[in-house]
N, C-alpha and C positions, 0 to 999 in steps of 0.2 A: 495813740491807741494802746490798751492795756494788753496784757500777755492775754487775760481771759477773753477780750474780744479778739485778738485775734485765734484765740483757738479752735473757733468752728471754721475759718477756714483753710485752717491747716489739716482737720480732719477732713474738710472736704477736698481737699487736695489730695491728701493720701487715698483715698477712696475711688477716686477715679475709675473706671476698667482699666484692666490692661490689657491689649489684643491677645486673642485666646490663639496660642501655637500649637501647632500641628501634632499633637503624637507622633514620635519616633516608631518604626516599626520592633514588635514587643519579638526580644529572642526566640522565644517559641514560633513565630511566625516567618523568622529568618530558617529555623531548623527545617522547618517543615517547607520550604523552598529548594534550600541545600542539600538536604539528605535525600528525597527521591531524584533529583536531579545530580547528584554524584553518584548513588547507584546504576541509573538506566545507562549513563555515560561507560561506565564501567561494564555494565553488561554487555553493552551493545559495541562495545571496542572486544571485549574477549571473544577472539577465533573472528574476525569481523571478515578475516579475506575467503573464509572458507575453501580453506586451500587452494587458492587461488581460483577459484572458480565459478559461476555464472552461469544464471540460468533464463530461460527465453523471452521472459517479460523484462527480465534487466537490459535484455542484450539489445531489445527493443529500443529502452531509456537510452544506454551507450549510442549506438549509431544513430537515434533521430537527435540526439544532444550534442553531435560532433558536426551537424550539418547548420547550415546559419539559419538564422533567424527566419528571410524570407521562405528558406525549402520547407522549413519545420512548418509552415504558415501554409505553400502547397501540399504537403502532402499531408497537411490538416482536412484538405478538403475532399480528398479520397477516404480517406483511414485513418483513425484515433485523434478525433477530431475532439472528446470530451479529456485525451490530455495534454492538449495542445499548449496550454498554459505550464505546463508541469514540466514537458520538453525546454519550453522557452526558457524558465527559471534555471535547468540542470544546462543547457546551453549559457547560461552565464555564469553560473557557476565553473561548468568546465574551465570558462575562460580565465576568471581569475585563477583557480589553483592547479588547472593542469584537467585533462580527461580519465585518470587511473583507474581501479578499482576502489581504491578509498574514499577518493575524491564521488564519488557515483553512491556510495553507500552513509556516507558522514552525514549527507543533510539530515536523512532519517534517522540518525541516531542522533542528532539534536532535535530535530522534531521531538521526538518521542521522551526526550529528557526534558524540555520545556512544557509537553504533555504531562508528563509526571510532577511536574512541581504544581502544573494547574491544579491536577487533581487533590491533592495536597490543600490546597487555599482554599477546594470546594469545600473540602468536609470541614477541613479546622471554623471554615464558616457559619455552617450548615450543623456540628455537633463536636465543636471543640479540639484543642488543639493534639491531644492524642490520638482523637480518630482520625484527624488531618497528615501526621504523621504515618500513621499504622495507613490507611487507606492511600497514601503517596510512594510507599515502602512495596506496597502488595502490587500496585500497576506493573512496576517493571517484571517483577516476577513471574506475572502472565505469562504462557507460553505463548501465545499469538500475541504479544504486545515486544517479548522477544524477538519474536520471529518477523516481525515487519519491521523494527527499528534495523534491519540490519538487509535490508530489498531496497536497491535502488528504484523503487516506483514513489508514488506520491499517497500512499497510503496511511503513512507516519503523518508528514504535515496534514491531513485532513482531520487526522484522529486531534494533534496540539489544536486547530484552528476552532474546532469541534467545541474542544475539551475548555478556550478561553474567552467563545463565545458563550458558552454556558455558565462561566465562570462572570462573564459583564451581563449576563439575564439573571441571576441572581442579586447583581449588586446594583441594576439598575430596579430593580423593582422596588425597593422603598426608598429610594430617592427621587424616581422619578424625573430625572433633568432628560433632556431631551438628545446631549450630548452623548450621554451613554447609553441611548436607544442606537443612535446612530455606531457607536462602535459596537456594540452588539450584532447592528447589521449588516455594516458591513464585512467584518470581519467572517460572520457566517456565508456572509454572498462568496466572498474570497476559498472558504470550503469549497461552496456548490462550484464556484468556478474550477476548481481541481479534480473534483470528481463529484458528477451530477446528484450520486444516490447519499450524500450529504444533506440532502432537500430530507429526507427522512428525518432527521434530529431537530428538525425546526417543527416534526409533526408532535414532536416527543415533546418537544419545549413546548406547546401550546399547548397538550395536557396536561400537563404541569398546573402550569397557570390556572387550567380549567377550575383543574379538583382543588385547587388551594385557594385560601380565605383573601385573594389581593383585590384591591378597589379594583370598581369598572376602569380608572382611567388607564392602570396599566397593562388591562388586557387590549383598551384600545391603542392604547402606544406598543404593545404587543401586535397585532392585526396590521399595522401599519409597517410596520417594520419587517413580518413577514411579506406583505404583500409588496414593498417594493423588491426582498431579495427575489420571491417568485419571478417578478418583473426582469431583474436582472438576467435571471438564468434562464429564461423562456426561450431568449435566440436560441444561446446553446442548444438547448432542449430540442428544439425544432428542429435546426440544422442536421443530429447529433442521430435521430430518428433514421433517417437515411443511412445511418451505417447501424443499424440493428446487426447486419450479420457479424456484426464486432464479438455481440454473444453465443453466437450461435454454435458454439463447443461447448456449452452446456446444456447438458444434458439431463441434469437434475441437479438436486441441490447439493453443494460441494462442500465438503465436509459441514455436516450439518450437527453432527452429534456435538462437537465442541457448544457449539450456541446452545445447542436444548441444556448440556448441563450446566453452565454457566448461569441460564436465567431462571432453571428451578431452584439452582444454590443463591443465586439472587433473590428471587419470591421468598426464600426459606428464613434468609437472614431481615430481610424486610417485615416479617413479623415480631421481631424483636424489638423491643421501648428502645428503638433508637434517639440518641439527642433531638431535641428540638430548641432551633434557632433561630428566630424570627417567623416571616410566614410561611415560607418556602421549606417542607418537611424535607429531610437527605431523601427517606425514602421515595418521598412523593416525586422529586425530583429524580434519582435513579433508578427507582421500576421504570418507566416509560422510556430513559434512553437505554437502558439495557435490553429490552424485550420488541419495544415497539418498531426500532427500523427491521428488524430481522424479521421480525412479523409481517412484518407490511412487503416486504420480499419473497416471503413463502407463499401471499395468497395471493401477489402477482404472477407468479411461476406457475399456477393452475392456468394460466392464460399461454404464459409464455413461459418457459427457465432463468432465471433472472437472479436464485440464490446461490451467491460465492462467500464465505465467510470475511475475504478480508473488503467486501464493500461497505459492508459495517465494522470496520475493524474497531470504529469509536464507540461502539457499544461497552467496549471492557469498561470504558470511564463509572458507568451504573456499576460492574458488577465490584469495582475496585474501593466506589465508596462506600456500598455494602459492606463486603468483608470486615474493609477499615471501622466505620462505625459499629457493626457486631463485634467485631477483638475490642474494640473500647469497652461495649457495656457488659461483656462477657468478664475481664478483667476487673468490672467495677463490683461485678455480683460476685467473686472468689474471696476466698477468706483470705488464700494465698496465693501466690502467682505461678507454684509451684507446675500447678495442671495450666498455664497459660505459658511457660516456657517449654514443657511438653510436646505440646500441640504445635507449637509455631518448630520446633526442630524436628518434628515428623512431616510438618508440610515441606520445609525445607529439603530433606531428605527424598522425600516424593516426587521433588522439583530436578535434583540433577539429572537423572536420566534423557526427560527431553530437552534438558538445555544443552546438555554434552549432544545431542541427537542432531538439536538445529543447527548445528554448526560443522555441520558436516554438508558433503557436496550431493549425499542420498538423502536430507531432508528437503529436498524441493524438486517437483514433478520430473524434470528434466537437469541435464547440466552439457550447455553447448561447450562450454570448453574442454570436457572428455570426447564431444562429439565431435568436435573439428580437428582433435588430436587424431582419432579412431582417422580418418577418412585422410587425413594427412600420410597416416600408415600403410594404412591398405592401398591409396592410391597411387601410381607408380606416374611418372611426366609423360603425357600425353593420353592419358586416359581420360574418357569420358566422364563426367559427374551429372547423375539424376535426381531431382528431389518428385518425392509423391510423395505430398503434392507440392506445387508450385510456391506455395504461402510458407513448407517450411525452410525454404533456401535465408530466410534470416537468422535462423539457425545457427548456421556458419559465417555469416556475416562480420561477425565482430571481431574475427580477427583474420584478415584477407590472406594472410601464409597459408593457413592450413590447404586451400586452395587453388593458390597462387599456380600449379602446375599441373591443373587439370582441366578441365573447357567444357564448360554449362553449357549441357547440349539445346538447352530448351528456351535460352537466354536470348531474348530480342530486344531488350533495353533494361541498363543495370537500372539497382531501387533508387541509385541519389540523379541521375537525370532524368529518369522516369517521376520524380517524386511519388513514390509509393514503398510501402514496407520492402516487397519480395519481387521488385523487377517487373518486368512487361515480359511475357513467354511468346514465342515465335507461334503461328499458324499449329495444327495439330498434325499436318502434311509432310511441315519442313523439320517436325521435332522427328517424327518417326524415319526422314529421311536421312539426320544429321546423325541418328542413333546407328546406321546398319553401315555406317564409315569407320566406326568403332569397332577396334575386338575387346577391349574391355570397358566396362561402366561400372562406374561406383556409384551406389543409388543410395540415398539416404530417405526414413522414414521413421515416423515417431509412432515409439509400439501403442500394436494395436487400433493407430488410425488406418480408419478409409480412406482411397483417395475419392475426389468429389467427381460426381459424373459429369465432367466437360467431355470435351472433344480431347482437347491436350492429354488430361489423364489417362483416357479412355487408348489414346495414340503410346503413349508410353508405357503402358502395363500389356497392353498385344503385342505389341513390337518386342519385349523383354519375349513373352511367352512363347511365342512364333519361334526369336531369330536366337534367341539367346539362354543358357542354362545356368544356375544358379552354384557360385564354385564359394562362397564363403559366406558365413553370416558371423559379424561380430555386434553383440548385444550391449548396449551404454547405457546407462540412469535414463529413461525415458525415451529410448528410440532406436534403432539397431540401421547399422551399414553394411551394405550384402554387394560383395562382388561380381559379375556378370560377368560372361565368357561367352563370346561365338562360339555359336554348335558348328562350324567349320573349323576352328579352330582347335586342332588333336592337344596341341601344348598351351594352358593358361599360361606358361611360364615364358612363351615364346616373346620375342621381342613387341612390346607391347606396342609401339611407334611406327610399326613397318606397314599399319595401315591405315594410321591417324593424322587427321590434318592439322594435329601438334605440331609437329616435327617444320612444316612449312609456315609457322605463326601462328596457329590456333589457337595458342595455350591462352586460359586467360589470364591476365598479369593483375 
């Protein structure tokens, strides 16, 4: 065979395909991973121990997270039964690295740093790799996106699960496999199972979808996939109904003004030619999860009180890729970047005051660990301790010294064999009985509540009134501790023991 004959099959040889390999992930898209995610770490580690201190819904996390598995699971079935999953996780957690304060507060600051990288991959998706960047940079800087990375509750990981089920609705919509329907679902079911009003963002995701140009089949692989997360969270839902009075300290909507300005500065920057990338608009995409849970919160609370800000704490995600996407086209329209270095070191500067703020033990409603400090003081060994009402004795919970020498007059079975938050309280007969053995009581109460009209309360606020006169009030971040004194008794200073049933064993240890 000639060289000429053989040379169509050596061109056919050479010609062949060769299997098409993967794209390496492009450095811009490593950046825009790493840098909000080294920031939020960083934020959410500076001042994280808040001078050591703890406030009533951590303290909640702390003690149901040091109990095992099965108690976490009874006294699911009393009370906080929608974070029953949350306890469970921080309960294995405790176990591996210890129960601390760091240990309680770390998951949420990787929450919230895995959140921020989401954010990040949204927009570089959604309107390129700067906005993805600039819009990944601005999450952490949030005040409330600060202020929960660093709350031992479960409000950080709902906001990440939030933040990369949205992240797989956007990347399953033009491919359409089935598989990333399914991690879309589940992964949002796993929200709803941490905290119910997650079920919000999957309303948000569905108008998405509505208003934007996607074939019928992925709004019905859309429908499908919410209706089984619905499905899944439905027991929840139902069971979960039965503790309604879980909300019932609200009162109205709780810090409300943060959300209203976030989602006018949201609407404001969503009129801007933001990038467009694929079908899925940024802003189409982040008006409705910025606006809509919060919305849908406010005109249930005409019914019943039901808006707190950090239930939608994953709404920042809208407002984050807003901003990011506005600094991008904002930059792209300057001649110089001179007024876009300006702007961004005035937001800066605007920024430290509440961040120096959060991190402080007066940024949050309460703080039990000046409170068990106070009552630790004030109280002398074998003096009596009262809480009005009964629900705030977890309060002091979390650290059993402060305590340790004084005896819960109203105490008929502690909260870890009772499985319940604040104990089983005695009869209303034998509380007011166990009170007038006392010459002094330490009462604790968080400022400005009422106590609730039972019998018990109703027995402990006359019995004070009647037997006993009011000899100190000392005032703490959210509650105050008032010393009681028998009106028989001429001296408060007299030997506090000589007619307490401390002295013979009472105290509680």
């Amino acid at each position: 065979m000639s060289v000429a004959e053989r040379g169509p099959a050596v061109a056919r040889t050479v010609s062949l395909p060769v299997p098409a390999r993967r794209p390496s992930p492009s450095p811009a898209k490593a950046v825009v991973v790493i840098a909000p995610l080294s920031l939020t770490i960083a934020l959410g580690l500076w001042g994280i121990r808040r001078k050591n201190t703890m406030w009533g819904d951590e303290s909640v996390t702390y003690q149901l997270a040091h109990r095992d598995l099965s108690q976490i699971w009874l006294t699911a079935q009393h009370v906080d039964l929608v974070h029953a999953l949350y306890y469970a996780v921080m309960h294995e957690i405790f176990g591996l690295f210890g129960g601390g304060l760091l240990t309680l507060r770390l998951p949420s600051v990787l929450a919230m740093s895995v959140a921020a990288s989401g954010v990040g991959l949204l927009a570089l998706r959604l309107a390129g790799p700067r906005a993805g960047l600039l819009a990944g940079l601005v999450f952490p800087l949030l005040p409330q996106v600060q202020k929960y990375a660093q709350e031992g509750r479960s409000y950080a990981m709902v906001c990440a699960l939030v933040t990369w089920a949205t992240y797989a609705l956007v990347v399953s919509v033009p491919h359409r496999t089935w598989w990333r329907w399914a991690v879309y679902g589940s992964t949002m079911l796993l929200a709803c199972l941490l905290h119910e009003f997650a079920v919000l963002a999957l309303v948000a995701h569905g108008v998405t979808l509505v208003v934007s140009p996607v074939p019928r089949p992925v709004l019905r692989a859309w429908s499908v996939t919410a209706a089984g997360v619905v499905a899944g969270l439905l027991p929840l839902a139902i069971c979960s109904a039965g503790q309604s009075g879980q909300v019932s300290w609200i009162g109205g909507p709780v810090r409300l003004r943060y959300f209203l300005v976030v989602a006018v500065v949201g609407v404001a920057c969503a009129r801007a030619s933001l990038g467009v990338r694929g079908p899925v608009r940024l802003s189409v995409l982040a008006v409705p999860i910025l606006v809509l849970p919060g919305l849908l919160l406010l005109i249930a609370s005409l019914v019943k009180p039901l808006f707190v800000d950090r239930y939608v704490l994953y709404s920042n995600i809208g407002i984050a890729l807003l901003l990011g996407a506005w600094m991008d086209d904002f930059h792209r329209r300057q001649q110089s970047s001179r007024n876009a270095w300006i702007a961004a070191v005035a937001v800066l500067a605007a920024l430290v005051p509440p961040s120096l703020s959060l991190r402080t033990p007066q940024s949050r409603s309460n703080d039990v660990t000046a409170l068990g400090a106070t009552v630790r003081k004030e109280g002398r060994p074998g003096d009596g301790l009262l809480y009005l009402s009964g629900q705030h004795r977890i309060l002091t919970a979390a650290n059993p010294d402060d305590t340790r020498f004084l005896t819960d007059l109203a105490l008929a079975q502690d909260p870890v064999s009772s499985n319940t938050l604040a104990g089983v309280e005695l009869p209303a007969q034998d509380i007011a009985a166990r009170m007038l053995e006392f010459d002094r009581i330490v009462a604790v109460r968080t400022a400005g509540a009422h106590s609730p009209t039972n019998p018990q309360e109703e027995a402990k606020t006359n019995t004070l009134r009647r037997h006993f006169h009011e000899y100190g009030t000392t005032h703490v971040n959210g509650a105050r501790v008032t010393v009681y004194v028998r009106d028989h008794d001429p001296s408060p200073r007299a030997d506090p023991g000589s007619n307490s049933p401390g002295e013979s064993g009472g105290v509680m240890r």
